[in-house]
PATORKE-955671 format. One record per residue (C-alpha): residue number from 1; residue in three letters; y, x, z. Coordinates in steps of 0.1 Angstrom, whole numbers, plus 5000, padded with zeros to 4 digits. Layout:
% PATORKE-955671
<balo resi="NUM" resn="ALA" py="Y" px="X" pz="Z"/>
...
% end
This chain:
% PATORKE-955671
<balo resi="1" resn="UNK" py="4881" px="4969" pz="5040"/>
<balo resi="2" resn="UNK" py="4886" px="4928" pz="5043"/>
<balo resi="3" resn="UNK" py="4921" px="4936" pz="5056"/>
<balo resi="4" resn="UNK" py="4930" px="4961" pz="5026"/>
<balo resi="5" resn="UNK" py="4915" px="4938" pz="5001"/>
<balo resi="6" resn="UNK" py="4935" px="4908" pz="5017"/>
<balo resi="7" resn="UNK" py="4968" px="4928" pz="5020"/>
<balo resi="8" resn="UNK" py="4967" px="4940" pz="4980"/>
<balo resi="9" resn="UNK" py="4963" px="4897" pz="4971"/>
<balo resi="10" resn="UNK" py="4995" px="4890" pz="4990"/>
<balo resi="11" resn="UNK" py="5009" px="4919" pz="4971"/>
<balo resi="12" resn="UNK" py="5010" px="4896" pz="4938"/>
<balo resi="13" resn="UNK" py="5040" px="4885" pz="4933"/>
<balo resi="14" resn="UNK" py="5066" px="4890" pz="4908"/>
<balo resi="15" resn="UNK" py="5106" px="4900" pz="4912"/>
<balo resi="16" resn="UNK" py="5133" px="4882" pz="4892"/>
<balo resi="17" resn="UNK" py="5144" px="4902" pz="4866"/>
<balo resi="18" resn="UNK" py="5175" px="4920" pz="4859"/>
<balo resi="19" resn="UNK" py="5204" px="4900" pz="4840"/>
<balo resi="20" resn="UNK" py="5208" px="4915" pz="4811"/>
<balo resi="21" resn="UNK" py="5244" px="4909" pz="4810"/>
<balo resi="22" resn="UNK" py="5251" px="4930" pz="4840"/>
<balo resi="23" resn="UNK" py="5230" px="4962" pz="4826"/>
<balo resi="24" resn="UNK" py="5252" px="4986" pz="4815"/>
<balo resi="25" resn="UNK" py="5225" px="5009" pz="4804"/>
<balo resi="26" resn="UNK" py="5186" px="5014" pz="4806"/>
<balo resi="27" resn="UNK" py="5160" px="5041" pz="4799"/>
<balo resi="28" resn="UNK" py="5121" px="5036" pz="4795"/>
<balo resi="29" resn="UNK" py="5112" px="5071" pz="4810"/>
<balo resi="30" resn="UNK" py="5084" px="5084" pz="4791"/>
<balo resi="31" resn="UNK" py="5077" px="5057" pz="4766"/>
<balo resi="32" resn="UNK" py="5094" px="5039" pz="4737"/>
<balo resi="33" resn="UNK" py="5126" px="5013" pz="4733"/>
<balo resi="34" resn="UNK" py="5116" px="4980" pz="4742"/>
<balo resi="35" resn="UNK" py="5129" px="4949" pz="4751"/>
<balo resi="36" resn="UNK" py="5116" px="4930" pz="4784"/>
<balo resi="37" resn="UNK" py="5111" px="4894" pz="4792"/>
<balo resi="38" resn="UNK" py="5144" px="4892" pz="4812"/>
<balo resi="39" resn="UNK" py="5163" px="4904" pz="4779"/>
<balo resi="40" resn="UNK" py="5171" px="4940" pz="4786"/>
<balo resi="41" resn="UNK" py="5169" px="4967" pz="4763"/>
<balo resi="42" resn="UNK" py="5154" px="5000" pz="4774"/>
<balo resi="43" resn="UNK" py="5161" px="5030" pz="4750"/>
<balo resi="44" resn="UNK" py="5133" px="5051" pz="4741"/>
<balo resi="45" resn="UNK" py="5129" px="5081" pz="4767"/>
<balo resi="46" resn="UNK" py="5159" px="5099" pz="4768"/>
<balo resi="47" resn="UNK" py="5186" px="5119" pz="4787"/>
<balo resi="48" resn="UNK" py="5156" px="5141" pz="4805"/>
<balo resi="49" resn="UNK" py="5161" px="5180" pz="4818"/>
<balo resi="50" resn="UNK" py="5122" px="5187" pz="4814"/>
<balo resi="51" resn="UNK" py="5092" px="5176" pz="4825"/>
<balo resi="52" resn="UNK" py="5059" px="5155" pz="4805"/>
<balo resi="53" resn="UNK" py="5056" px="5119" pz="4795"/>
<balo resi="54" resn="UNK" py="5028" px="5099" pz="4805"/>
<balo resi="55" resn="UNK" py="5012" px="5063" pz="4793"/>
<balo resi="56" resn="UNK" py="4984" px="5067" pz="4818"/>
<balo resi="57" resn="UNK" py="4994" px="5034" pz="4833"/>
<balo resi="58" resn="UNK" py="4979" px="5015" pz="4805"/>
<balo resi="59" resn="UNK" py="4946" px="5027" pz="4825"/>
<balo resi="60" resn="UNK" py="4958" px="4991" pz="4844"/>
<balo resi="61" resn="UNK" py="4959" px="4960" pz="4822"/>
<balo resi="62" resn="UNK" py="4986" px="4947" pz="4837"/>
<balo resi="63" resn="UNK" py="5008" px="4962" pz="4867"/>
<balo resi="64" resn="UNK" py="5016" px="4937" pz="4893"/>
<balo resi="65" resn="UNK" py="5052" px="4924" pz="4910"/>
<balo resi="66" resn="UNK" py="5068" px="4927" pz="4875"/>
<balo resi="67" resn="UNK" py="5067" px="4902" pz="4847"/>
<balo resi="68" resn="UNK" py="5072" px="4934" pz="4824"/>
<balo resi="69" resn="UNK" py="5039" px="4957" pz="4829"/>
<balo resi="70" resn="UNK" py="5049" px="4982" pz="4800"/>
<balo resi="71" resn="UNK" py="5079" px="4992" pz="4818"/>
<balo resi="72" resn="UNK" py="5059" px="5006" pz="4848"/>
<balo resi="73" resn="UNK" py="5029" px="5016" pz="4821"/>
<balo resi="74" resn="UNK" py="5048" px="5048" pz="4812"/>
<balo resi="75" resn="UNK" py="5062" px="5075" pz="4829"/>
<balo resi="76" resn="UNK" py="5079" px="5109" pz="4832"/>
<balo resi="77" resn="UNK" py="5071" px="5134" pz="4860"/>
<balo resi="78" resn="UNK" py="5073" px="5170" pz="4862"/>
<balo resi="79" resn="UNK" py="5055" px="5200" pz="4879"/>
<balo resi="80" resn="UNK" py="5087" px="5211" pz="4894"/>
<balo resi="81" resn="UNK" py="5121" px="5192" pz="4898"/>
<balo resi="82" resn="UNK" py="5138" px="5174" pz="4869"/>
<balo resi="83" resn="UNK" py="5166" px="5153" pz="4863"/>
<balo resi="84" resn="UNK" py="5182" px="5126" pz="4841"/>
<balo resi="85" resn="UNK" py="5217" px="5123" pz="4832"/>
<balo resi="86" resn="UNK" py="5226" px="5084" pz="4824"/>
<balo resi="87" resn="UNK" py="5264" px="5073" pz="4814"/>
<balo resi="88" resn="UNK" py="5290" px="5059" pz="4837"/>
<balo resi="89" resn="UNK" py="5324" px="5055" pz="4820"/>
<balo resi="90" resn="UNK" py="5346" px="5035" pz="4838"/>
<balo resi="91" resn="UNK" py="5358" px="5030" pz="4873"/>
<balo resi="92" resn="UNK" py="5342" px="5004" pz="4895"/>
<balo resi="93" resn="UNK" py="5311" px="4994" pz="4913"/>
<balo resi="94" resn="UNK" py="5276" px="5001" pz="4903"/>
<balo resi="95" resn="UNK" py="5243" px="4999" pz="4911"/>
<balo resi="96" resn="UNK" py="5212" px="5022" pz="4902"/>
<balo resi="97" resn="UNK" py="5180" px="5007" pz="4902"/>
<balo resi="98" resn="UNK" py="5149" px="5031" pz="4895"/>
<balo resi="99" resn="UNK" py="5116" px="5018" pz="4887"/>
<balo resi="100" resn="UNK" py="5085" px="5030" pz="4899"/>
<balo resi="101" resn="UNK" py="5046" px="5028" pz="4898"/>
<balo resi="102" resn="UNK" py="5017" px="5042" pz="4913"/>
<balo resi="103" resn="UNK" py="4991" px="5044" pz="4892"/>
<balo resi="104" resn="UNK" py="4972" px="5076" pz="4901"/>
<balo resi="105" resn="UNK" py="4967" px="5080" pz="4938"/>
<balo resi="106" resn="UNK" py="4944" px="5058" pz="4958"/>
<balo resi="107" resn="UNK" py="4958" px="5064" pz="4994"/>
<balo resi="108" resn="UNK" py="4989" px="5074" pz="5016"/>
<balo resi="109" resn="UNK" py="5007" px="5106" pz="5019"/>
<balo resi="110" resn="UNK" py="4994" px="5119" pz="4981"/>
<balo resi="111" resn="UNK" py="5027" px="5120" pz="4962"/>
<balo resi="112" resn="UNK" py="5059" px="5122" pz="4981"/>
<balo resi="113" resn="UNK" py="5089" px="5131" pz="4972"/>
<balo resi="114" resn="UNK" py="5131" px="5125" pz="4970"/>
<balo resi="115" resn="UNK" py="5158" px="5117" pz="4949"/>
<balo resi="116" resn="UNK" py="5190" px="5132" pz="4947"/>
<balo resi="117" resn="UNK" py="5227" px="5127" pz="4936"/>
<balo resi="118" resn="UNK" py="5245" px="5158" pz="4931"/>
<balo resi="119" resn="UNK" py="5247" px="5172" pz="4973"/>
<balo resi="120" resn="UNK" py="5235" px="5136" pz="4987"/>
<balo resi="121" resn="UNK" py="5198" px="5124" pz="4992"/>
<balo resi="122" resn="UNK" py="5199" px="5091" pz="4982"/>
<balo resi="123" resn="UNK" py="5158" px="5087" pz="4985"/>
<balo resi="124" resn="UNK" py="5138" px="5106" pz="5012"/>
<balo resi="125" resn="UNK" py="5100" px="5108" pz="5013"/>
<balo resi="126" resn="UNK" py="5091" px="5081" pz="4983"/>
<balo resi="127" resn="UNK" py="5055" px="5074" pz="4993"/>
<balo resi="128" resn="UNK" py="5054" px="5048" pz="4964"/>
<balo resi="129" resn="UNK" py="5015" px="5036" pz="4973"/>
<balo resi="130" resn="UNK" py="5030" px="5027" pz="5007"/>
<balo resi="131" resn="UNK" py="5060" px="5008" pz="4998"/>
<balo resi="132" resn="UNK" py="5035" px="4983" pz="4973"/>
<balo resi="133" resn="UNK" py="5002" px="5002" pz="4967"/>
<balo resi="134" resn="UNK" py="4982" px="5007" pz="4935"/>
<balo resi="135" resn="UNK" py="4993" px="4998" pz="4904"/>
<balo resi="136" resn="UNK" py="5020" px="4980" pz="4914"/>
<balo resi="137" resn="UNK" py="5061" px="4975" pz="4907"/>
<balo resi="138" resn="UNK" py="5084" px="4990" pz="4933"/>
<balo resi="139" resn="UNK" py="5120" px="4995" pz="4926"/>
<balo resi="140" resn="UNK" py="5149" px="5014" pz="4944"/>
<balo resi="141" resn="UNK" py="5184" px="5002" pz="4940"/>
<balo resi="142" resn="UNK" py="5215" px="5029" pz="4947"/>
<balo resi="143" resn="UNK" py="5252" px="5013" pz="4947"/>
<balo resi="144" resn="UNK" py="5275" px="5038" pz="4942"/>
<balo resi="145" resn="UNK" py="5313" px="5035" pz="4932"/>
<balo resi="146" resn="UNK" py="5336" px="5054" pz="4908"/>
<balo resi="147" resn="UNK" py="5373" px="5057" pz="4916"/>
<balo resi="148" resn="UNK" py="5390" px="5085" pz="4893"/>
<balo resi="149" resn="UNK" py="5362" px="5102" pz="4881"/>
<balo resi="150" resn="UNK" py="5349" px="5107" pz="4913"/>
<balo resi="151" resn="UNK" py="5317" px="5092" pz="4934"/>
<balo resi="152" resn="UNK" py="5312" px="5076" pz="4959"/>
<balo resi="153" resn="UNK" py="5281" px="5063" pz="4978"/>
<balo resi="154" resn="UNK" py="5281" px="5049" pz="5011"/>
<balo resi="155" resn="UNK" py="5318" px="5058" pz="5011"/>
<balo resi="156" resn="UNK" py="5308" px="5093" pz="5010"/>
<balo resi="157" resn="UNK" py="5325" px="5114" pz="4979"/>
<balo resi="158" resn="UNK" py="5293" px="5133" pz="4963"/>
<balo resi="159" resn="UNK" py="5300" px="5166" pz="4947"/>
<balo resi="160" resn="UNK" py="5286" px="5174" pz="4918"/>
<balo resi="161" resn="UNK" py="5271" px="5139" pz="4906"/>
<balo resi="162" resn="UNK" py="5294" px="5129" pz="4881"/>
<balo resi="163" resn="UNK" py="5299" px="5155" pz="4852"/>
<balo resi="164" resn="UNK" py="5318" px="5142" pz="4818"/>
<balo resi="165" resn="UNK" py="5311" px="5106" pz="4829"/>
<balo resi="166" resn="UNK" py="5273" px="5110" pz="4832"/>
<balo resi="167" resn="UNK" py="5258" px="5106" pz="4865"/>
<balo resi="168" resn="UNK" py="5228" px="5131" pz="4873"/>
<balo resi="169" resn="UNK" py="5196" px="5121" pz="4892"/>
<balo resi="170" resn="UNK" py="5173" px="5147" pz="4900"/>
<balo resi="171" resn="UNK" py="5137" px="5141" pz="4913"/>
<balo resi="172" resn="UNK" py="5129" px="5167" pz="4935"/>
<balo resi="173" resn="UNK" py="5096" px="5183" pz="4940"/>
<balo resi="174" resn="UNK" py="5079" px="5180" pz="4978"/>
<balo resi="175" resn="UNK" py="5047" px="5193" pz="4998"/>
<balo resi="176" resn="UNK" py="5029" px="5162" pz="4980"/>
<balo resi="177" resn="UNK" py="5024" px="5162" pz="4942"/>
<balo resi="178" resn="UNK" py="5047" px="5156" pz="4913"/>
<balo resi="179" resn="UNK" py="5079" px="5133" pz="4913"/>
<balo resi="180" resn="UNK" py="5080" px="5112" pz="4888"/>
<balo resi="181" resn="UNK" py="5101" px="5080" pz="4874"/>
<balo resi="182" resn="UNK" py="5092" px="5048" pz="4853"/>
<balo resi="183" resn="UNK" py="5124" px="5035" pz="4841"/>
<balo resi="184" resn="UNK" py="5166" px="5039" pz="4853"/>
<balo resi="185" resn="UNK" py="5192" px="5014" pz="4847"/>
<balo resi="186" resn="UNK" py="5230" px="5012" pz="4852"/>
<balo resi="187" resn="UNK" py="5240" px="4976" pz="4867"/>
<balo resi="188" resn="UNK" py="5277" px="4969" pz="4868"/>
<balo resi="189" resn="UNK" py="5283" px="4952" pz="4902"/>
<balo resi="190" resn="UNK" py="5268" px="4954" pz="4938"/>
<balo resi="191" resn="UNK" py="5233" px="4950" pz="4947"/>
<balo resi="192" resn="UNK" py="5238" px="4914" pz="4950"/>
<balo resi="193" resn="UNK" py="5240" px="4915" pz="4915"/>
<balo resi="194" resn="UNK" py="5205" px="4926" pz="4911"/>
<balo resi="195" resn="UNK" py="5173" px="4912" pz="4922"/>
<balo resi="196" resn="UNK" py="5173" px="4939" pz="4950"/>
<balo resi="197" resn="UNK" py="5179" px="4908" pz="4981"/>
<balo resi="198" resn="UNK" py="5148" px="4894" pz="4963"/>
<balo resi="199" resn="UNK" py="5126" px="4921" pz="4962"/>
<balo resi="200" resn="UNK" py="5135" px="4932" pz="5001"/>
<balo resi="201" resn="UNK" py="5125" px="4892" pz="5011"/>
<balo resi="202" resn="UNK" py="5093" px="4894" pz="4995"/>
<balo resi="203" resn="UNK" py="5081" px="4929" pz="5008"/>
<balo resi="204" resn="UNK" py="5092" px="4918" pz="5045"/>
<balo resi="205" resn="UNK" py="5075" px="4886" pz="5040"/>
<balo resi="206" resn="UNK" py="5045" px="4911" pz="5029"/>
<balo resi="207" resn="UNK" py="5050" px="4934" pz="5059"/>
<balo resi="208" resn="UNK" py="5049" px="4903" pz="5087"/>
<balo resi="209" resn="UNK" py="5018" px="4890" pz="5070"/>
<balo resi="210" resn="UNK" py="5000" px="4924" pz="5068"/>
<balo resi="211" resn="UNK" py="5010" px="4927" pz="5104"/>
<balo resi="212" resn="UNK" py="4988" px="4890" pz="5114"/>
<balo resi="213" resn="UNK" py="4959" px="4903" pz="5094"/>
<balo resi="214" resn="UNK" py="4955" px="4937" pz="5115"/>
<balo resi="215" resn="UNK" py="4960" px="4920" pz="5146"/>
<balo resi="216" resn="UNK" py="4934" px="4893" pz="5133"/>
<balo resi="217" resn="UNK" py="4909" px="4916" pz="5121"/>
<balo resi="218" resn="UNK" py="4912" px="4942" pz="5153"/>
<balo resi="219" resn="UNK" py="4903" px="4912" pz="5176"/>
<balo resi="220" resn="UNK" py="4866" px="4902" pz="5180"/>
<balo resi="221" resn="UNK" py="4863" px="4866" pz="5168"/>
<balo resi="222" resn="UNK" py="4845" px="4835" pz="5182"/>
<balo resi="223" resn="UNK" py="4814" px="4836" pz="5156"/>
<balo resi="224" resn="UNK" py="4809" px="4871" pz="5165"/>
<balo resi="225" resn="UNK" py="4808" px="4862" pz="5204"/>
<balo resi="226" resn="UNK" py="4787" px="4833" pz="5195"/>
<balo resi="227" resn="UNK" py="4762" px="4852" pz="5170"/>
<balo resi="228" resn="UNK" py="4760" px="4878" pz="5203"/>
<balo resi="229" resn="UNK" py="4752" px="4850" pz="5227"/>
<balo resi="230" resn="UNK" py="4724" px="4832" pz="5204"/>
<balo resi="231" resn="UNK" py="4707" px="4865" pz="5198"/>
<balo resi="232" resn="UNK" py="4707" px="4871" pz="5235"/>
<balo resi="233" resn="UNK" py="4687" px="4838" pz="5242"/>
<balo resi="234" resn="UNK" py="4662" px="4844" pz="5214"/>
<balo resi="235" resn="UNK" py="4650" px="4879" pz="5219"/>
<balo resi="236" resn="UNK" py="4650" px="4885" pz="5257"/>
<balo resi="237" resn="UNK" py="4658" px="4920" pz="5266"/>
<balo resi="238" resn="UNK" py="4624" px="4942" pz="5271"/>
<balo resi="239" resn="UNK" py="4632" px="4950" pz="5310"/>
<balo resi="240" resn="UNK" py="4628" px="4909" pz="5319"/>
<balo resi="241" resn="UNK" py="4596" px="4910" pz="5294"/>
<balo resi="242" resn="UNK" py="4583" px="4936" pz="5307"/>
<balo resi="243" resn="UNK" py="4559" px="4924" pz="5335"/>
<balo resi="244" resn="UNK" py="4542" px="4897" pz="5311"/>
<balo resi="245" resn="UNK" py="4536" px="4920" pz="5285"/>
<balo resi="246" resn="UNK" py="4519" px="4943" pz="5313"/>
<balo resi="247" resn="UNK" py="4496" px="4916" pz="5324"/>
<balo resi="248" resn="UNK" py="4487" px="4901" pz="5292"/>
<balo resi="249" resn="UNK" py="4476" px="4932" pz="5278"/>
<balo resi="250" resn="UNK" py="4441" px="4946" pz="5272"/>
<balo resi="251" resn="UNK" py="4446" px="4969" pz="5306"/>
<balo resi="252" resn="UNK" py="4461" px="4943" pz="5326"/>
<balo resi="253" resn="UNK" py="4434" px="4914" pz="5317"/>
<balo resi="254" resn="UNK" py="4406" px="4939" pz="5330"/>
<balo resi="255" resn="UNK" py="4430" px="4951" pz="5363"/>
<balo resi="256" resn="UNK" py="4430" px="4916" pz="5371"/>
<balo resi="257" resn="UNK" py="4395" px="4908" pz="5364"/>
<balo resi="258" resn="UNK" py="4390" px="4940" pz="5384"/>
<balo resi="259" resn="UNK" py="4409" px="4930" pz="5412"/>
<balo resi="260" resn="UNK" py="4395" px="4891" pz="5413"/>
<balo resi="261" resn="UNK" py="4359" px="4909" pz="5415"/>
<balo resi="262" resn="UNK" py="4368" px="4927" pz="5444"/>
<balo resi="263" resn="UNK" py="4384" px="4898" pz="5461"/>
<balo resi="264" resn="UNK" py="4356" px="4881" pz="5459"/>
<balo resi="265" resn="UNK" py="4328" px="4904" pz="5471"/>
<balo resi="266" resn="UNK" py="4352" px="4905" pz="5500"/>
<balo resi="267" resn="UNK" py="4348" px="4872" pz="5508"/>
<balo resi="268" resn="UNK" py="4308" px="4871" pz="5507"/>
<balo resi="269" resn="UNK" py="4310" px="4898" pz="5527"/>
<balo resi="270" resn="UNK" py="4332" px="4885" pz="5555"/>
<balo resi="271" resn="UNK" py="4311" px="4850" pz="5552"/>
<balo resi="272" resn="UNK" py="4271" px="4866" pz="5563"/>
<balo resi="273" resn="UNK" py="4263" px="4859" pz="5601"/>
<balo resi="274" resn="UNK" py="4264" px="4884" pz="5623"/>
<balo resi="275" resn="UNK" py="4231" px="4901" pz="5635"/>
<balo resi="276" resn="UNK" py="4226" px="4913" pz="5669"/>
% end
């Protein structure tokens, strides 16, 4: 428990935000248009095949890792697989960042599940509480490139993800729970340009110091040893006690008092003079 509780303080922190210059478009999935403190604008909830949207986020007061809790406050998720389209017009290089929160689940391995671009896999086995735990910001970011009308991620032409200039994201449902999504954006450039190098340091920096406090926590430390050695010396173990205890007691004091009797007559005995 010490270990969890010390890992989830390490885990506030908060990522630079986006520059707002660079957004090319933004959705708050599942809640209203609002402006954050790093001068996007999210449109209201929007672009969405199906699914239900959610505000059960605000169960937190504030989510951490974000300077911008209401973005991660809302959701959408579905009991099935959805999707969102989101508008890419031009040629050029972009990068998809998807937002996400855990704000249900208590534990690994509850809600997992992927993202997809038209036939490529661009997220496999989200386990959002592991990335950052509960109530927490975590973010994905996707560069992708348009040449032509066609895409491209990881130099690898997807079919099927870019219809009429509107790029289609589909949450697919696994084993575990619902997929689900807090907010998309559209960042013109590489992600260099967003505050994805950021966010990597800080959860590796996380990661190394989660690491120490296992290994310091699964060794047994030097004021347990000593706590062990003290309460050796004051209560002696009941084998070495053992003896005393037998001849201080009510028996023993009339054994011995028994024997010494004995002893004694003995001795008058062997002292009276022989007769002939």
């Amino acid at each position: 428990m010490a270990v969890v509780v010390l890992f989830l303080a390490l885990l506030h922190v908060a990522w630079a935000g986006l520059s707002a210059k660079n957004v090319l478009y933004a959705v708050n999935c599942g809640g209203p248009a609002l402006k954050t403190k790093d001068g996007v604008r999210y449109e209201a909830d929007t672009g969405y095949s199906s699914g239900i949207a959610s505000d059960y986020g605000f169960n937190f007061a504030s989510i951490r890792n974000t300077k911008d809790s209401e973005l991660y406050q809302t959701e959408r998720y579905d009991t099935q697989s959805f999707s969102y389209q989101v508008p890419v017009l031009a040629d050029g290089v972009y990068t998809l960042v998807l937002k996400f929160s855990e704000v249900y689940f208590g534990s690994e391995g509850e809600k997992v599940f992927d993202v997809r671009i038209g036939d490529v896999e661009i997220i496999s086995d989200l386990d959002i509480f592991a990335k950052v735990g509960k109530g927490a910001a975590y973010d994905e970011y996707v560069e992708f490139t348009v040449t032509q009308g066609q895409l491209y991620i990881d130099n690898q032409l997807v079919r099927k993800g870019l219809t009429a200039g509107k790029l289609t994201i589909e949450f697919a449902k696994g084993d575990y729970d619902n997929p689900k999504v807090n907010a998309i954006a559209v960042v013109k450039g590489t992600k260099a340009d967003t505050e994805f190098l950021e966010q990597k340091a800080k959860l590796e920096s996380i990661a190394r110091q989660k690491e120490k406090l296992v290994e310091q926590h699964s060794e047994p430390s030097d004021d347990a040893e000593d706590y062990e050695t003290v309460e050796g010396v004051a209560e002696p173990r009941k084998e070495e006690a053992s003896l005393l205890e037998l001849v201080f007691s009510t028996p023993g004091v009339i054994l011995v008092g028994i024997l010494c009797l004995s002893l004694a007559m003995v001795m008058r005995g062997s002292s009276k003079p022989k007769q002939s």
